[in-house]
C-alpha positions in Angstrom: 11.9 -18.6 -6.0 8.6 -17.5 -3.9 10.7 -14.4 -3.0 11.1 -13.4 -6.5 7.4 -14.1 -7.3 7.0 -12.5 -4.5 8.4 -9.2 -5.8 7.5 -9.2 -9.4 3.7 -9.8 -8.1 4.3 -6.2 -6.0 5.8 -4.7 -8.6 2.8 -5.6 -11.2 0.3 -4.4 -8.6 2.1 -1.1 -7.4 2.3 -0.3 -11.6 -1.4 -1.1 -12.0 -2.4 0.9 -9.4 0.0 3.8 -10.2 -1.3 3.6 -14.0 -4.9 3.5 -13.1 -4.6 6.1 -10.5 -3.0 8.3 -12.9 -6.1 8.4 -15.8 -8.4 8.4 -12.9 -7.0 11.2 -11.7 -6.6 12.4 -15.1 -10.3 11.9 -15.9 -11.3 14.1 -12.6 -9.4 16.7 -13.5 -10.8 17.1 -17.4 -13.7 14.9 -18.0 -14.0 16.4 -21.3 -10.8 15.4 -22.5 -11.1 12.1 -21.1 -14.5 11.5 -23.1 -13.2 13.1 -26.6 -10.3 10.4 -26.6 -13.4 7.7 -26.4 -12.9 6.3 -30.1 -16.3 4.6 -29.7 -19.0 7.0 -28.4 -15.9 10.7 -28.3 -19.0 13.3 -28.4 -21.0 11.5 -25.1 -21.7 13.0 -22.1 -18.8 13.5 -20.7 -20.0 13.1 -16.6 -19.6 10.0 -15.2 -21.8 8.9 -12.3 -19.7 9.4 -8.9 -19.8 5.9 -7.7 -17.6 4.5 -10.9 -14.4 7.0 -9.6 -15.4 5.0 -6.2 -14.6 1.9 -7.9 -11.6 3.2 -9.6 -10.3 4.9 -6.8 -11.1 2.2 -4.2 -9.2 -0.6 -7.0 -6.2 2.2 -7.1 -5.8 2.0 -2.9 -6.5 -1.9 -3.1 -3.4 -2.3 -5.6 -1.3 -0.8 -3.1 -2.4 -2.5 -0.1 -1.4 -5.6 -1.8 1.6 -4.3 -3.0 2.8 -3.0 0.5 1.6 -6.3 2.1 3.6 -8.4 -0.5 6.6 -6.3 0.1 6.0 -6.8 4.2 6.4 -10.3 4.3 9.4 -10.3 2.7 11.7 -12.1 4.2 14.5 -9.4 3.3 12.9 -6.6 5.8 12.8 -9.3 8.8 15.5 -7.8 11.7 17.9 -10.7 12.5 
């Protein structure tokens, strides 16, 4: 039971990460784009401050590492 927890909890992390990594990369890429699909403020400045892709980019590798760690100490990759 802990080992299927176990997996779905790495699985729900690694799609996190893969989904926010995506629109943050998304959002370096064309800033512009990313703001006009803003419903709530779409003709803003479109610049975000560099320390918010930080965040989002240091939440992206943070995902993974819990993913990867989740998946280490599974008891399936042990040698016998």
């Amino acid at each position: 039971m802990k080992e299927i927890l176990r997996f779905l909890l790495s699985g729900f992390s690694m799609l996190l990460g893969l989904i926010v990594g995506l629109v943050e990369i998304f959002a370096l890429i064309d800033p512009v784009g990313t703001k006009m699909a803003d419903d709530a403020d779409p003709f803003g400045n479109p610049h975000e401050p560099w320390y918010k892709h930080a965040i989002y980019i240091a939440f992206v590798i943070g995902c993974f590492l819990v993913s990867f760690l989740l998946v280490r100490k599974s008891p399936q990759l042990k040698k016998s």
